[in-house]
N, C-alpha and C positions, 0 to 999 in steps of 0.2 A: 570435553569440558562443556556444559553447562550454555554457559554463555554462547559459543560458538555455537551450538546447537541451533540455539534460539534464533541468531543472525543468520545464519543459513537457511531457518525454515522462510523468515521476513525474507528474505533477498530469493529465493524461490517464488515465493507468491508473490513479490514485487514484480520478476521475469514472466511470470505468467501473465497479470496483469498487464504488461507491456507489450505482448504478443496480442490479448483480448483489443487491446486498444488498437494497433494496429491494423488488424482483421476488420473493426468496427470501420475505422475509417477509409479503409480500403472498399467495402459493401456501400458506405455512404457516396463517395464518391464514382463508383459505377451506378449507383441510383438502384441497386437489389434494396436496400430499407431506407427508411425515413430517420431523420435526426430523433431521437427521443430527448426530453429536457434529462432525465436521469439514464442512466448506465449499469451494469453488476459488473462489480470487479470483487477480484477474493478480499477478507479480510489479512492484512500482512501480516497479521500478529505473530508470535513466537509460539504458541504453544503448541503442542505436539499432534491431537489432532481436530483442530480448528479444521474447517474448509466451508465456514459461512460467508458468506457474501454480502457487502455492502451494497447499497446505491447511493451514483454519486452523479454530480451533472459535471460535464470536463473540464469546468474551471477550477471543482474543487478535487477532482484528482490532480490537473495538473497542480494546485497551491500544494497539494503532499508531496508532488514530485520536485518540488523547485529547491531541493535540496538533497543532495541523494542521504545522508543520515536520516531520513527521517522517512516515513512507513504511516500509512491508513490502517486505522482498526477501529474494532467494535467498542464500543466506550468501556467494555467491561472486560476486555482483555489485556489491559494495562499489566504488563510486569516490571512492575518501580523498581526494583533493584537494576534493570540495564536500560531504560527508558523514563521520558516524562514527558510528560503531556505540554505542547506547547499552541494546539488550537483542539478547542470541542466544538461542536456544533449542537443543535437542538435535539442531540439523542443519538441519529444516526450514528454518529464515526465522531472520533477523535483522530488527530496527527501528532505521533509521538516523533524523537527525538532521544537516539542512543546519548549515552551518559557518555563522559571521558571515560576511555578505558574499554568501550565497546564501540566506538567511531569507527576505527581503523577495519573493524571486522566488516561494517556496514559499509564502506566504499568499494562495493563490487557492484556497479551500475551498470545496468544493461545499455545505459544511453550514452554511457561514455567510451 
């Protein structure tokens, strides 16, 4: 299905993204790099093969993460039929939000 596809590719690049963050601040706090104000983490989007990269600084990945429905992307990979945009920024990234009906597939949280 379709759908499912799409939340499995989001919820992959979510789990990756979570590993990259991870590693980051693992390096941080051994003192190997310095804090950068921005970060690369994948874009989460659904589509099949995406693997660009945002930058974000970690307050505004953590605001995408403070809900697991919802995923960081490129403002222009929005797929409106199982998402919707509920914060954009100045270009960079938007934070979508699965529709009803595609929630339950997006609750596979690597943080829970």
């Amino acid at each position: 299905m379709r759908e499912e596809r799409i939340i499995r590719n989001e919820a992959l690049y979510r789990e990756l993204n979570e590993r990259v963050r991870e590693i980051e601040d693992d390096m941080l706090t051994r003192g190997v790099v310095e804090a950068e104000q921005y970060s690369e983490y994948f874009c989460e989007c659904g589509l099949e093969t995406c693997m660009d990269k945002i930058r974000l600084t970690p307050e505004e990945y953590e605001q995408a993460r403070s809900d697991s429905r919802r995923f960081v992307i490129l403002p222009d990979h929005l797929i409106a039929d199982v998402e919707r945009v509920v914060h954009r920024d100045d270009g960079r990234y938007a934070i979508v939000e699965k529709l009803k009906g595609e929630r339950e597939l997006a609750l596979s949280d690597p943080r829970r």
